[in-house]
C-alpha positions as CSV (number, residue, x, y, z in Angstrom):
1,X,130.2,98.6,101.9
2,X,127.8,96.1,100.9
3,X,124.7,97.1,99.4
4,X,121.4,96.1,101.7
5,X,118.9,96.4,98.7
6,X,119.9,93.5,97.3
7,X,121.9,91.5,100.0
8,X,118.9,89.1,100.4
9,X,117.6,87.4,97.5
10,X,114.1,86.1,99.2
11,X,113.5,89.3,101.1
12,X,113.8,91.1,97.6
13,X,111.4,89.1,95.7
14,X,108.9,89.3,98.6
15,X,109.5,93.1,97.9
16,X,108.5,92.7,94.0
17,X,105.9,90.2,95.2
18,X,104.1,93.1,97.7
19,X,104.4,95.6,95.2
20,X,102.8,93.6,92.6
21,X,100.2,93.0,94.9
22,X,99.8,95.9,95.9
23,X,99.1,97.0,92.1
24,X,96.0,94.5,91.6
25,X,94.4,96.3,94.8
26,X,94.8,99.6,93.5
27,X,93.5,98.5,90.0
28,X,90.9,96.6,91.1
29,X,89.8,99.2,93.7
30,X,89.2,101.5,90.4
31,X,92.5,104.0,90.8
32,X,93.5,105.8,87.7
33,X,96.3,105.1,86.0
34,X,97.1,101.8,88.1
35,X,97.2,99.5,84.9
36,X,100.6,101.1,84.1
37,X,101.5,100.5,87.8
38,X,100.6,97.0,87.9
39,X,102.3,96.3,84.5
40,X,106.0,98.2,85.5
41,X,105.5,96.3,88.9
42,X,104.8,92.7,87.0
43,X,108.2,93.9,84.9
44,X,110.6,94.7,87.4
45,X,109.5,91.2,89.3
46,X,109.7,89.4,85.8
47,X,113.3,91.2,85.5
48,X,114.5,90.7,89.1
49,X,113.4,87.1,89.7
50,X,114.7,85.9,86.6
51,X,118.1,86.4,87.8
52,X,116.9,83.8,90.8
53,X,117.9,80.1,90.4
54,X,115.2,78.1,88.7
55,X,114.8,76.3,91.4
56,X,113.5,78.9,93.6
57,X,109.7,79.4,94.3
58,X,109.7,82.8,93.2
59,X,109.1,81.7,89.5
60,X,106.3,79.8,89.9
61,X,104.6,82.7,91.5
62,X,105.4,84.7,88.3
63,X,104.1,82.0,86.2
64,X,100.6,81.9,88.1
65,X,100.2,85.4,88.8
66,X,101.6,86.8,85.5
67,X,98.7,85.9,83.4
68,X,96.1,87.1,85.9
69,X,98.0,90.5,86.3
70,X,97.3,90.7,82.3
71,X,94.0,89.6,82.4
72,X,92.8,92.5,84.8
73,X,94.9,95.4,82.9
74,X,93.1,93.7,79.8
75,X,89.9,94.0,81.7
76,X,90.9,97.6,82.7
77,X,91.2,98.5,79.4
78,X,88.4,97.4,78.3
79,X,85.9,99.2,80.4
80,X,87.6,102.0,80.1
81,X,87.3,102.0,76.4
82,X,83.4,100.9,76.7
83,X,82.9,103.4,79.2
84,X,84.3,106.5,76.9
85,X,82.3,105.0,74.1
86,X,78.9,105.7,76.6
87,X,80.1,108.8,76.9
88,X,80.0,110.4,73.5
């Protein structure tokens, strides 16, 4: 029996691609905790789509969006940090 998961390459990196997405809402809509949730999505997409042929457009994506995805759990981090240091 063949396993449907992973019978279609494409269909599963738009899977990794909506999750990842999916992440950067919930961070930037202020949920707690989503940094870790964007950066195990950004992960298993990095880890998934790797095993893609180069030529497929799934690596560019990771290439753009990688750095952003970075930049805003950076960004998370750091206002969480300035915010506790208001706090005390």
């Amino acid at each position: 029996m063949r396993s449907r998961k992973n019978s279609n390459p494409a269909r599963r990196a738009n899977q990794l691609k909506d999750a990842v997405y999916r992440e950067m809402y919930l961070l930037e809509s202020g949920r707690l905790g989503s940094e870790m949730g964007l950066a195990l999505a950004l992960l298993r997409a990095w880890n998934e789509i790797e095993s893609l042929p180069q030529e497929d457009e799934s690596h560019l994506w990771l290439r753009q969006i990688g750095p952003l995805c970075l930049k805003m759990i950076e960004d998370s981090f750091a206002q969480g940090c300035a915010r506790g240091a208001g706090m005390q």
